[in-house]
VODOGU-224322 format. One record per residue: residue in one letter; chain; x negated, y, z of N, C-alpha, C in turn. Coordinates in nm, 2 decimals. Layout:
! residues N
+------+-------+--------+--------+--------+--------+--------+--------+--------+--------+--------+
| resn | chain |   n_px |   n_py |   n_pz |  ca_px |  ca_py |  ca_pz |   c_px |   c_py |   c_pz |
+------+-------+--------+--------+--------+--------+--------+--------+--------+--------+--------+
|    A |     A |      X |      Y |      Z |      X |      Y |      Z |      X |      Y |      Z |
...
+------+-------+--------+--------+--------+--------+--------+--------+--------+--------+--------+
***
This chain:
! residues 182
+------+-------+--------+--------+--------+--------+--------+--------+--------+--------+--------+
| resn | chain |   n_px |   n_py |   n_pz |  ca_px |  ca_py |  ca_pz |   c_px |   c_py |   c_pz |
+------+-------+--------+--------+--------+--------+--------+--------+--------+--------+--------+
|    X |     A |  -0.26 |   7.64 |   2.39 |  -0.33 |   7.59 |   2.28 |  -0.28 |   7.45 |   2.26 |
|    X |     A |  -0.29 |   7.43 |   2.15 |  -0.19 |   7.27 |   2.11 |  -0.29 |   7.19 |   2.05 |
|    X |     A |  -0.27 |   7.04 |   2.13 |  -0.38 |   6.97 |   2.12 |  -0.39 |   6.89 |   2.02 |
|    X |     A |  -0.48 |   6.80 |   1.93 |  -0.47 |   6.76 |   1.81 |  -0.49 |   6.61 |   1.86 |
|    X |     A |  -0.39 |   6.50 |   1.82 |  -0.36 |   6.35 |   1.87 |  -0.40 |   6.33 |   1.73 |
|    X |     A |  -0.52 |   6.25 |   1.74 |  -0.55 |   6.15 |   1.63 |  -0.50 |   6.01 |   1.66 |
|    X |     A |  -0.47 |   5.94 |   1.59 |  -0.40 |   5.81 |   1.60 |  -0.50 |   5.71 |   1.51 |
|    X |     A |  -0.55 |   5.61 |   1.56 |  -0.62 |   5.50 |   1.50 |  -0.55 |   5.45 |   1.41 |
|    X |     A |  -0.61 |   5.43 |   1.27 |  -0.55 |   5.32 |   1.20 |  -0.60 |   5.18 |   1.23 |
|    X |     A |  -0.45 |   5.11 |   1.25 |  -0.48 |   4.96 |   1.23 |  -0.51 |   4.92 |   1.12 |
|    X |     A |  -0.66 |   4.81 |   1.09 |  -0.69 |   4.76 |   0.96 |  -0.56 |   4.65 |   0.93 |
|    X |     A |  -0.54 |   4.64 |   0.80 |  -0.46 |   4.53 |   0.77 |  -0.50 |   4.46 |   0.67 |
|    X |     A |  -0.56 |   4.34 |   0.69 |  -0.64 |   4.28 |   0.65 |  -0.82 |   4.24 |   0.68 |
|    X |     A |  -0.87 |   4.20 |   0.57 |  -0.99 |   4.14 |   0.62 |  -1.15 |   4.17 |   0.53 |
|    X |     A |  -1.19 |   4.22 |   0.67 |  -1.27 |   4.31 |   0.53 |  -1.41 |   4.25 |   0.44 |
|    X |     A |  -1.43 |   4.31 |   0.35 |  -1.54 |   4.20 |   0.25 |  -1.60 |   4.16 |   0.35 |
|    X |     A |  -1.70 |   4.18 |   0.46 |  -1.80 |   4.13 |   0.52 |  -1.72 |   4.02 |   0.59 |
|    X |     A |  -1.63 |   3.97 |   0.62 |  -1.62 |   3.88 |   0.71 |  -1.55 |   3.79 |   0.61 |
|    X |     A |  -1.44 |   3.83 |   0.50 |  -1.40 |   3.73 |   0.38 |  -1.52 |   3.67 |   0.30 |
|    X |     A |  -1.65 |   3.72 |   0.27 |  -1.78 |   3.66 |   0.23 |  -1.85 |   3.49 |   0.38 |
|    X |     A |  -1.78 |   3.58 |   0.49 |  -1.84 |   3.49 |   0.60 |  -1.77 |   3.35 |   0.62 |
|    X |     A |  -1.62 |   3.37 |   0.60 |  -1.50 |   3.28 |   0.58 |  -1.57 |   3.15 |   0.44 |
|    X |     A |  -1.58 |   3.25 |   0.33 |  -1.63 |   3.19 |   0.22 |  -1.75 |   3.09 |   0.28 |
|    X |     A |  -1.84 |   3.16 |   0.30 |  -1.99 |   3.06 |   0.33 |  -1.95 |   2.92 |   0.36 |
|    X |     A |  -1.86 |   2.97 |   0.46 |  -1.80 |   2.87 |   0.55 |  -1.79 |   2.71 |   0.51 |
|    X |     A |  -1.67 |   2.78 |   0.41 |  -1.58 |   2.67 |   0.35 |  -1.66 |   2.62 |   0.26 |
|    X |     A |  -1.79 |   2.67 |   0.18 |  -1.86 |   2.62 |   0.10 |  -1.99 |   2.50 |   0.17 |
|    X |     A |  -2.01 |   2.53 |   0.29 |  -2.12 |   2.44 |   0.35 |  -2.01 |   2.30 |   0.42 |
|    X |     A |  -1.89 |   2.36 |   0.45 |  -1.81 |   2.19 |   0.48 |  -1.81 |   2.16 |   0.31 |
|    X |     A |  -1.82 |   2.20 |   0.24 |  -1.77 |   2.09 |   0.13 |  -1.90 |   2.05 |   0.08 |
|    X |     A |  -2.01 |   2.12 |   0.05 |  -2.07 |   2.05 |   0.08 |  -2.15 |   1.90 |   0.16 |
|    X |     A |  -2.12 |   1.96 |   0.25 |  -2.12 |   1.82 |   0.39 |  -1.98 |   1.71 |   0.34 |
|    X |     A |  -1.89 |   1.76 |   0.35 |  -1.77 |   1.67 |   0.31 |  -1.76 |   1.57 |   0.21 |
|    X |     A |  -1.79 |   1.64 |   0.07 |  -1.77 |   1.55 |  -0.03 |  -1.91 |   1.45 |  -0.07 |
|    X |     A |  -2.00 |   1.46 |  -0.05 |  -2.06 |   1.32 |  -0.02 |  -2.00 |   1.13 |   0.08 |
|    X |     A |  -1.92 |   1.24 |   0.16 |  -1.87 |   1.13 |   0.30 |  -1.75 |   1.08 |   0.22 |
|    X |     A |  -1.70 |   1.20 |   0.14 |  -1.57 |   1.17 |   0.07 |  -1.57 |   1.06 |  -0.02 |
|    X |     A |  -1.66 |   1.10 |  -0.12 |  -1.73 |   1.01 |  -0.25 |  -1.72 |   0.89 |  -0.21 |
|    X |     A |  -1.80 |   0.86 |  -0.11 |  -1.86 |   0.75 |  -0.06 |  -1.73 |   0.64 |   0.00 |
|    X |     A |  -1.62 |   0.69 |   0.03 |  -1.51 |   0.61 |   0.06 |  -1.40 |   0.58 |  -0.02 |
|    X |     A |  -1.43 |   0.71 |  -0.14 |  -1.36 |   0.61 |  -0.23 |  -1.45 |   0.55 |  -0.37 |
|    X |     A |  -1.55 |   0.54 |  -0.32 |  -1.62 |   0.43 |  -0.37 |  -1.60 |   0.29 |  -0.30 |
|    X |     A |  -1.58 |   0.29 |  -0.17 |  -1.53 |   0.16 |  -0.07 |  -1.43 |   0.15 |  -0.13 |
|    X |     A |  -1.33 |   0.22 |  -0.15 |  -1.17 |   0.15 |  -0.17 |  -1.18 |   0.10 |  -0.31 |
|    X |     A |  -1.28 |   0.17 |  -0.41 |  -1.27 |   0.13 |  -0.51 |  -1.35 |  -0.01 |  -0.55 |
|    X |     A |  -1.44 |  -0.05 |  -0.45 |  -1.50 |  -0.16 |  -0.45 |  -1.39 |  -0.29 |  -0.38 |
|    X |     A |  -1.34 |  -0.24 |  -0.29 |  -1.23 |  -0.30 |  -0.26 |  -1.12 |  -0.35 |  -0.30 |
|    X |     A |  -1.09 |  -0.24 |  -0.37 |  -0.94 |  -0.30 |  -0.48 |  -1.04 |  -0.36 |  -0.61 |
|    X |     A |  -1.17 |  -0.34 |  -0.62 |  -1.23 |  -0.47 |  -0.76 |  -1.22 |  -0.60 |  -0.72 |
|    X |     A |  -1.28 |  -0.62 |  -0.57 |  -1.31 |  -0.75 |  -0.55 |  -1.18 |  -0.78 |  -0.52 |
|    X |     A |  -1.06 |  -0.75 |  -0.46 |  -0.96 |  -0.80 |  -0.42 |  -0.89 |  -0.85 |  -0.55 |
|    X |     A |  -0.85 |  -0.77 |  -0.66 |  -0.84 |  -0.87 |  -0.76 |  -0.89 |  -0.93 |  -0.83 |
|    X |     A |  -1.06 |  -0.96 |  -0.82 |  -1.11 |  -1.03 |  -0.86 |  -1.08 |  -1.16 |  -0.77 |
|    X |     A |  -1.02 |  -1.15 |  -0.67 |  -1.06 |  -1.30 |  -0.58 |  -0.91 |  -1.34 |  -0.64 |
|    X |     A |  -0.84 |  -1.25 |  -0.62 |  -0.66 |  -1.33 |  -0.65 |  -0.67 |  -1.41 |  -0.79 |
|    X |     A |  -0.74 |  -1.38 |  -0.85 |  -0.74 |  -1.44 |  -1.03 |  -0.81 |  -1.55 |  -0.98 |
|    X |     A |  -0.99 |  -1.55 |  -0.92 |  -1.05 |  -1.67 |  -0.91 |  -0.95 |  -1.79 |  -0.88 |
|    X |     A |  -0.91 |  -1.77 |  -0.75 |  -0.80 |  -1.89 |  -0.74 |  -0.77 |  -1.98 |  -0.87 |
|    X |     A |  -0.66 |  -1.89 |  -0.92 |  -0.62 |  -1.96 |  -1.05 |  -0.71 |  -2.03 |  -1.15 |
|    X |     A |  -0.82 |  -1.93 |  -1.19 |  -0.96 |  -2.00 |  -1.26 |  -1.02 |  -2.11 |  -1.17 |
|    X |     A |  -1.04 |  -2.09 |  -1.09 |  -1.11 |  -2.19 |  -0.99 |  -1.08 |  -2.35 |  -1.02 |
|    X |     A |  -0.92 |  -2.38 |  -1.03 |  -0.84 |  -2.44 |  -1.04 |  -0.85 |  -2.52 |  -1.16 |
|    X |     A |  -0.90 |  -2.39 |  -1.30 |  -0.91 |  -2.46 |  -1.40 |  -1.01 |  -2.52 |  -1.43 |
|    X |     A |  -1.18 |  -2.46 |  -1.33 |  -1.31 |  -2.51 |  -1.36 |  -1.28 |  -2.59 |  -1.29 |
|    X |     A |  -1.21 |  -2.69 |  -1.21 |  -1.23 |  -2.82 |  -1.16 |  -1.11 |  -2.88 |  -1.21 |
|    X |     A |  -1.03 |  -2.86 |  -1.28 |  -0.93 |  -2.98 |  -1.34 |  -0.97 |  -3.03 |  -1.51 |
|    X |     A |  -1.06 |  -2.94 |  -1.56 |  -1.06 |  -2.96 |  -1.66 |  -1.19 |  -2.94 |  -1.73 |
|    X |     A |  -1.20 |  -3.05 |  -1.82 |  -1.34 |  -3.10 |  -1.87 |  -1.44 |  -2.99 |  -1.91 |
|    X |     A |  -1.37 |  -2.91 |  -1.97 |  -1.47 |  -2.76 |  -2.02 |  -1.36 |  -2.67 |  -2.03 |
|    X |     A |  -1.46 |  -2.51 |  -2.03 |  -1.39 |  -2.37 |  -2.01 |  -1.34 |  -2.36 |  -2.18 |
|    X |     A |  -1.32 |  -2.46 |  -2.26 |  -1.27 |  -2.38 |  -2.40 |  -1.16 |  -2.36 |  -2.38 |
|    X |     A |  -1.12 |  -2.20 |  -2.50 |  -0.99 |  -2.14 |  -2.42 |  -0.97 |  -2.07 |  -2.35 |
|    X |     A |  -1.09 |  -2.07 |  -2.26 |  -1.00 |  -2.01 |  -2.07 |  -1.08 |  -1.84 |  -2.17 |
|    X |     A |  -0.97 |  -1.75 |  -2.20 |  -1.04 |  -1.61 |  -2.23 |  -0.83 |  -1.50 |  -2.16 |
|    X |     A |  -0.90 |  -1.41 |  -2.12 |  -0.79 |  -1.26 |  -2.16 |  -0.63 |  -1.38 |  -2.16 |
|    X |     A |  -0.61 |  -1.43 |  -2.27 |  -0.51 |  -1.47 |  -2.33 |  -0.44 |  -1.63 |  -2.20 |
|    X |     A |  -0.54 |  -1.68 |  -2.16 |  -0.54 |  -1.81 |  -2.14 |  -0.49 |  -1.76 |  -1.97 |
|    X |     A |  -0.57 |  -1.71 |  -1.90 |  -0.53 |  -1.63 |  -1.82 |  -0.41 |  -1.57 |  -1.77 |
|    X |     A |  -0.36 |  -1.46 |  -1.88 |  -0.26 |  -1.40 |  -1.85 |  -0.11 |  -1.54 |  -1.89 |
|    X |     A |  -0.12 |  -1.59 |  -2.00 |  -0.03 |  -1.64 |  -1.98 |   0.04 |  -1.75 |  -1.91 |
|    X |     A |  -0.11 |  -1.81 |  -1.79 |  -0.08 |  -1.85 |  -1.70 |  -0.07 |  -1.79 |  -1.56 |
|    X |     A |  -0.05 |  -1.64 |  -1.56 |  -0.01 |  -1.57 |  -1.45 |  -0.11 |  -1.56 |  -1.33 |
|    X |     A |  -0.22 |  -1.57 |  -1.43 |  -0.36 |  -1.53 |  -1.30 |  -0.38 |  -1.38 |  -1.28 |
|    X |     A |  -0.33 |  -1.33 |  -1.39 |  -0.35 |  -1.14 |  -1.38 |  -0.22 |  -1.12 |  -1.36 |
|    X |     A |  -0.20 |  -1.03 |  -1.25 |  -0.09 |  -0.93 |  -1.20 |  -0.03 |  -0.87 |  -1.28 |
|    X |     A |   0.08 |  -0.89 |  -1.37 |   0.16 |  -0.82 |  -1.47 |   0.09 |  -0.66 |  -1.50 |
|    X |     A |   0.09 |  -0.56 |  -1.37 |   0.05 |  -0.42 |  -1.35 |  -0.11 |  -0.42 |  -1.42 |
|    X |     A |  -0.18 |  -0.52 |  -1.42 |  -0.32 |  -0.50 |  -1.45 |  -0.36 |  -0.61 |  -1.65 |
|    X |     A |  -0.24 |  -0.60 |  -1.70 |  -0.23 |  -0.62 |  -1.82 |  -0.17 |  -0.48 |  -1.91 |
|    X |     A |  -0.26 |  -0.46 |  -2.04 |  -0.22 |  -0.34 |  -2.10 |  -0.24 |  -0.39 |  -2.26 |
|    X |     A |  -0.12 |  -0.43 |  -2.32 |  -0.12 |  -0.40 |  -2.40 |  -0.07 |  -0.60 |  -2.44 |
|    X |     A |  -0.14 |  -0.66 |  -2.53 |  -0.10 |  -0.77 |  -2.56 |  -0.19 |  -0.88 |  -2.47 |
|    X |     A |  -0.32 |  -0.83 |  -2.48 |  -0.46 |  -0.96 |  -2.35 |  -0.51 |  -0.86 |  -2.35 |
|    X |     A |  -0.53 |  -0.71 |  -2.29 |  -0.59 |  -0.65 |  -2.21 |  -0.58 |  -0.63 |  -2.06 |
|    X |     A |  -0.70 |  -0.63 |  -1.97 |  -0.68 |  -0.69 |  -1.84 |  -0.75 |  -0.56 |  -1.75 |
|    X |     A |  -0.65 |  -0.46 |  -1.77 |  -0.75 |  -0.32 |  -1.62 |  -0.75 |  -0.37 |  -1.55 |
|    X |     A |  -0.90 |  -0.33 |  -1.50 |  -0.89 |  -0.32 |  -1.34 |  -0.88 |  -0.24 |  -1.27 |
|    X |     A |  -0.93 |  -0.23 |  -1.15 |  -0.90 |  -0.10 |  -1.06 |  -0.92 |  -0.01 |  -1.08 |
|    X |     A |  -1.03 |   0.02 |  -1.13 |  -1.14 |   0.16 |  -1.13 |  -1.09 |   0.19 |  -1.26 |
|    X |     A |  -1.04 |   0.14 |  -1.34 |  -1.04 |   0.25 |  -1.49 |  -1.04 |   0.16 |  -1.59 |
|    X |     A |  -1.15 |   0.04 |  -1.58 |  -1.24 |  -0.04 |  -1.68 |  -1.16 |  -0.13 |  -1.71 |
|    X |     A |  -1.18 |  -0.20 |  -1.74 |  -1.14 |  -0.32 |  -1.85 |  -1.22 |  -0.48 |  -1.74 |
|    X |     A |  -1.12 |  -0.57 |  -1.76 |  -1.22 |  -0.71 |  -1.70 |  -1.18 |  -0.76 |  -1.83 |
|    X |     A |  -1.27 |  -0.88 |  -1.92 |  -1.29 |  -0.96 |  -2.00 |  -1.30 |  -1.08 |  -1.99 |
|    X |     A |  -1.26 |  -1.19 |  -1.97 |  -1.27 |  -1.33 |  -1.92 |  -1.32 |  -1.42 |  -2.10 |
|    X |     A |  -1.37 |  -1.48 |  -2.05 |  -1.45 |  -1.59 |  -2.19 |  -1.55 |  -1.70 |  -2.13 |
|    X |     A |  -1.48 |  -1.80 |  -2.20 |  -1.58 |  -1.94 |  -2.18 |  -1.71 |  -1.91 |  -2.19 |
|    X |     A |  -1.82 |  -1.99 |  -2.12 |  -1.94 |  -1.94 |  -2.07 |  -2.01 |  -2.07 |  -2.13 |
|    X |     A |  -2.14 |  -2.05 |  -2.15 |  -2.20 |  -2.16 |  -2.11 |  -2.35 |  -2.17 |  -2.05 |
|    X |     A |  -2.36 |  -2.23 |  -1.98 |  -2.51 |  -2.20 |  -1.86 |  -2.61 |  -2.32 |  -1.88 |
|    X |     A |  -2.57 |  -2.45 |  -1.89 |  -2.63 |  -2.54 |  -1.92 |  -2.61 |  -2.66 |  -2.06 |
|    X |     A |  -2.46 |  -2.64 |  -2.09 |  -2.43 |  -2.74 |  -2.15 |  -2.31 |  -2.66 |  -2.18 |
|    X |     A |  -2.24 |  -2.63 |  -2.34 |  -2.14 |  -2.58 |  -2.41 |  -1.98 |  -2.59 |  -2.30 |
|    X |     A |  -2.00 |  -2.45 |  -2.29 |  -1.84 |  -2.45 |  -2.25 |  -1.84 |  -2.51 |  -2.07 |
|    X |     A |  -1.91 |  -2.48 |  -2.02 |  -1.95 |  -2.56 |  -1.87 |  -1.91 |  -2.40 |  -1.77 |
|    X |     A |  -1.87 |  -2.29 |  -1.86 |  -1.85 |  -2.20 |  -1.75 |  -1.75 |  -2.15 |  -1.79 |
|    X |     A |  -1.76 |  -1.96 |  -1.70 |  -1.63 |  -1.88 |  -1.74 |  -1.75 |  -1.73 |  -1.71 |
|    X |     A |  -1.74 |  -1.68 |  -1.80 |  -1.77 |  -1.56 |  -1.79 |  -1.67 |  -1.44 |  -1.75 |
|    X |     A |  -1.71 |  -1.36 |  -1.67 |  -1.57 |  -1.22 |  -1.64 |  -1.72 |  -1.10 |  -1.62 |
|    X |     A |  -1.65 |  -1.01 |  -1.71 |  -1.71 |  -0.89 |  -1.73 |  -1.62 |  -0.77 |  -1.70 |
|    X |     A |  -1.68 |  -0.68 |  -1.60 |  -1.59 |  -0.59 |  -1.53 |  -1.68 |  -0.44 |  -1.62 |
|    X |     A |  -1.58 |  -0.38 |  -1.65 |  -1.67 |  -0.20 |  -1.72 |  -1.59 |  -0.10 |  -1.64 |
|    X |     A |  -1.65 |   0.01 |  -1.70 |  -1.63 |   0.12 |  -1.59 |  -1.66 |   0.11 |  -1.46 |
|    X |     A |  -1.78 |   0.06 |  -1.44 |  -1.84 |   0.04 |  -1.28 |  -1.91 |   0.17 |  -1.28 |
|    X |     A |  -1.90 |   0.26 |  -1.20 |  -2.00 |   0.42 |  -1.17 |  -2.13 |   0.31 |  -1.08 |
|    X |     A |  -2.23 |   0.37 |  -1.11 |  -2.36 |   0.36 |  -1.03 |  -2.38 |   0.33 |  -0.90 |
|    X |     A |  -2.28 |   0.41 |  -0.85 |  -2.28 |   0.38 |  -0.69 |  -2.25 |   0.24 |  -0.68 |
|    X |     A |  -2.08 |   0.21 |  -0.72 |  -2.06 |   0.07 |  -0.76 |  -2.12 |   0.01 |  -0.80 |
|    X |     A |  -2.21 |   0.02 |  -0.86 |  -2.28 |  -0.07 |  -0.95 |  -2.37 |  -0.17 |  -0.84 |
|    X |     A |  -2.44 |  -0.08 |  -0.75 |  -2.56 |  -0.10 |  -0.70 |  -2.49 |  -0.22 |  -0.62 |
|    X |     A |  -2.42 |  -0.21 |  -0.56 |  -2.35 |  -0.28 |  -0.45 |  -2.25 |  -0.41 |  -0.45 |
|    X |     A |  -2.19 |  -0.37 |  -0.63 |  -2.09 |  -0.47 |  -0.68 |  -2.11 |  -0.63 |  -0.67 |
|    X |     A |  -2.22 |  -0.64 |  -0.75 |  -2.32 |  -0.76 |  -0.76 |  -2.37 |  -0.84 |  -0.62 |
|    X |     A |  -2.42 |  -0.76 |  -0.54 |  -2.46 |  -0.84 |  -0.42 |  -2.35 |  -0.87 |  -0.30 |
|    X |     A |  -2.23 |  -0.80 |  -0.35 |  -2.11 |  -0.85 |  -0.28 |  -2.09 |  -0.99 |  -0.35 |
|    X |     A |  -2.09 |  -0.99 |  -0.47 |  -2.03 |  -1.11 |  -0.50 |  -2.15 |  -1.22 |  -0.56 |
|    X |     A |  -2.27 |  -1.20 |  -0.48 |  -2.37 |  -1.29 |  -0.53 |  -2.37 |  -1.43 |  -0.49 |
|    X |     A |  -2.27 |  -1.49 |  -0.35 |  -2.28 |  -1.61 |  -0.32 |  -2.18 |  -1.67 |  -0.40 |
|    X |     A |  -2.12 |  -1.61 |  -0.44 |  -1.97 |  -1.70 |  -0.53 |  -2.03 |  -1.75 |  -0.69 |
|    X |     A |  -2.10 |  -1.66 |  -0.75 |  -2.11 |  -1.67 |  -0.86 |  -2.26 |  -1.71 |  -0.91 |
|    X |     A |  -2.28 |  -1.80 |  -1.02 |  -2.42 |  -1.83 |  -1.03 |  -2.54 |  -1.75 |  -1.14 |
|    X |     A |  -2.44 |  -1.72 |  -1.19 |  -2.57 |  -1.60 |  -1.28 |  -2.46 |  -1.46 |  -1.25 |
|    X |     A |  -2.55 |  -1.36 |  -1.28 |  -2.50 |  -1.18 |  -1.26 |  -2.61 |  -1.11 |  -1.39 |
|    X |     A |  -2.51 |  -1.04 |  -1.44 |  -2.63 |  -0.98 |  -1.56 |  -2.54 |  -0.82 |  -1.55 |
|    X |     A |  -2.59 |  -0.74 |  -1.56 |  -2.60 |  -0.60 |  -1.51 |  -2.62 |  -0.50 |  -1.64 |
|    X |     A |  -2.55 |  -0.46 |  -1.73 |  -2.54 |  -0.39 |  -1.83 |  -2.65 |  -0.45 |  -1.96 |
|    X |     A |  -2.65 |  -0.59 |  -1.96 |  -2.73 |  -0.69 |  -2.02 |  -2.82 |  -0.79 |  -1.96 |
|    X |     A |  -2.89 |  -0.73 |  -1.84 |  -3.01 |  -0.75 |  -1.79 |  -2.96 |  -0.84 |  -1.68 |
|    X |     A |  -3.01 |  -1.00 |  -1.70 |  -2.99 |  -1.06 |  -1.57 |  -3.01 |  -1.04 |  -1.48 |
|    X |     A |  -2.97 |  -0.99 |  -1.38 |  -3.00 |  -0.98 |  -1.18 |  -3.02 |  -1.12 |  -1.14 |
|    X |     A |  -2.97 |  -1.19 |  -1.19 |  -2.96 |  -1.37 |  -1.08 |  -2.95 |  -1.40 |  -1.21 |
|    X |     A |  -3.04 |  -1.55 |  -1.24 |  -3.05 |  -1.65 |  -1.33 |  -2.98 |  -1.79 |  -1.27 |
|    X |     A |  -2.94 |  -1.83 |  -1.30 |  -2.88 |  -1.97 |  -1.27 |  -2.99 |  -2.03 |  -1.18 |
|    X |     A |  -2.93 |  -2.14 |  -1.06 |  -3.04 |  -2.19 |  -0.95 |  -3.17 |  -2.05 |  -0.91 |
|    X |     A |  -3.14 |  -1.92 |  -0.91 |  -3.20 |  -1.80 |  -0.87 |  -3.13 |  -1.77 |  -0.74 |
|    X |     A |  -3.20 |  -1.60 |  -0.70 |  -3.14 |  -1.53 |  -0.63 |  -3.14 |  -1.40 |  -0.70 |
|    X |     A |  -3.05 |  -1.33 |  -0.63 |  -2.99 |  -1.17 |  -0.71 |  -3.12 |  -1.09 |  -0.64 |
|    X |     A |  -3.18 |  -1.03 |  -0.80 |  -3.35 |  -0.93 |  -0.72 |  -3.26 |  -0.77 |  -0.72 |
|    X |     A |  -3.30 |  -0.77 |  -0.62 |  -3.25 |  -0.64 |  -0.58 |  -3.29 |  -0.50 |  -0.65 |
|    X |     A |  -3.40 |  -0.50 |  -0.67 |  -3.50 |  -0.40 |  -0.75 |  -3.43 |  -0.44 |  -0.89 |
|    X |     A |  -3.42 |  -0.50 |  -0.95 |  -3.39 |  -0.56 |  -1.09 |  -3.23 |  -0.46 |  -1.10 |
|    X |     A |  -3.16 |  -0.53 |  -0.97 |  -3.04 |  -0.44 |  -0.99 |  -3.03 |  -0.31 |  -0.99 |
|    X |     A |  -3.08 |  -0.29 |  -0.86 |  -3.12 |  -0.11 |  -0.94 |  -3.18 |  -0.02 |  -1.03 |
|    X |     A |  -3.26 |  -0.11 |  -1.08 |  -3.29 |  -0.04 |  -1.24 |  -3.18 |  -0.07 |  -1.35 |
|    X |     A |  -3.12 |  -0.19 |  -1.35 |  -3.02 |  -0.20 |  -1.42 |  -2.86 |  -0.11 |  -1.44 |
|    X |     A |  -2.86 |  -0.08 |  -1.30 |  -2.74 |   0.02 |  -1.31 |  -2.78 |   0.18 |  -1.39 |
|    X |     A |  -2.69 |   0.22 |  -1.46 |  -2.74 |   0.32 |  -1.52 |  -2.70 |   0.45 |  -1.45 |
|    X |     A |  -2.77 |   0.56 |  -1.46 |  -2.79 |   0.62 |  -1.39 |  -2.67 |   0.74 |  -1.41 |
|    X |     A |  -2.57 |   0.76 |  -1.47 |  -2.49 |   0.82 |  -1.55 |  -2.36 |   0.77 |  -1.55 |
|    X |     A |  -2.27 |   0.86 |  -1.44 |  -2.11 |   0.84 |  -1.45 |  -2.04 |   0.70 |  -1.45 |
|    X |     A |  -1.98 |   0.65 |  -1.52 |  -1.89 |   0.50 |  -1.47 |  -1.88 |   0.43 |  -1.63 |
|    X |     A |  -2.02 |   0.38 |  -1.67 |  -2.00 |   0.30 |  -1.79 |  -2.11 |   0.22 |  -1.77 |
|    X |     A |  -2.10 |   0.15 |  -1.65 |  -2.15 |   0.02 |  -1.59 |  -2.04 |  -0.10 |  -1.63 |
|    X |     A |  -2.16 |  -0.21 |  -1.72 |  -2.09 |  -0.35 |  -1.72 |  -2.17 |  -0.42 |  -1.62 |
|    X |     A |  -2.05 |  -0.52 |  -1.55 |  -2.12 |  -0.64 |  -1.49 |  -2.07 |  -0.73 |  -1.50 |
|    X |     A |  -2.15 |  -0.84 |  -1.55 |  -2.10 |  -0.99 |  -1.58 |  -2.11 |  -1.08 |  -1.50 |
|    X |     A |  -1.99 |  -1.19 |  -1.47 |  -2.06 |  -1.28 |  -1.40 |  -2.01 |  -1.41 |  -1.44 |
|    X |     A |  -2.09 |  -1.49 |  -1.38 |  -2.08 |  -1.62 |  -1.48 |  -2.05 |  -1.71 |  -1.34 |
|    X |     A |  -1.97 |  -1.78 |  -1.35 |  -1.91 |  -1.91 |  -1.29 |  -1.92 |  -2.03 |  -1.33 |
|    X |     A |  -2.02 |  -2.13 |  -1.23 |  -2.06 |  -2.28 |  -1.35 |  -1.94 |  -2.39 |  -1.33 |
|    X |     A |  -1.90 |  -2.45 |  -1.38 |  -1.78 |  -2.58 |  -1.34 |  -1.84 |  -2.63 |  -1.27 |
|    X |     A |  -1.73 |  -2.70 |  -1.17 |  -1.76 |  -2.74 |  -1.11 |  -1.81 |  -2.90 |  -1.13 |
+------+-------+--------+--------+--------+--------+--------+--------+--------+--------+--------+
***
């Protein structure tokens, strides 16, 4: 009598139930992940704001203590004294910054005509937003937050104030801040 040899098939491949399990997988790291993610390049992006914001101060700095008042000191006054980084000029006195947005530089005045420098940073996202301002609260004397003062001149930055002020929606955060002469 002749015997009958069944031979196993090898699967090749992967079958729904365990390609569904693979899936889950990959969906709960990214979940977990992209919060941790977000959150770091929101650091680098706060990091490369304030870093060229400090390389320009220098130069401004220079002007609020050599000279009698800020008339003049705007975008234009700026660039053609080589306070903005060639790469962070677009166009004729347009001045990007890191994140996307635009900085604006214009004579200020806090007490008495022309006694400051105003710089307004846009395209701040929320997350930035929250944080931007009280990084740079001991340098600068007023902070106003999509209009709304956070710090009044001789104040402190209210914290509550700033978080209502940042808007709640994507990266079209302004923040101003105002520098008194020295």
């Amino acid at each position: 009598m002749k015997k009958t040899v069944f031979k196993s098939k090898k699967q090749a491949g992967m079958t729904l139930i365990e390609l569904m399990v693979v899936l889950v997988i990959g969906v709960i790291l990214v979940y977990f992940i992209y919060p941790i993610a977000r959150g770091w390049f929101e650091t680098a992006n706060r990091a490369n704001l304030t870093s060229a914001r400090d390389s320009y101060m220098q130069c401004i700095n220079e002007r609020l203590t050599s000279y009698s008042d800020t008339t003049g000191m705007n975008n234009d006054w700026a660039i053609s004294r080589g306070c903005i980084s060639a790469s962070r000029v677009v166009g004729a006195n347009m001045i990007k910054n890191s994140i996307g947005g635009t900085t604006t530089l214009s004579a200020a005045t806090l007490t008495v005509a022309n006694d400051a420098i105003s710089m307004s940073d846009t395209g701040i996202s929320t997350t930035l937003c929250t944080t931007y301002a009280a990084d740079k609260n001991d340098i600068y004397d007023s902070i106003s937050i999509n209009g709304t003062v956070v710090k009044a001149l001789g104040g402190t930055l209210n914290d509550a104030t700033v978080t209502a002020s940042c808007q709640q929606s994507a990266s079209n955060n302004t923040v101003t801040f105002i520098k008194k002469k020295n």
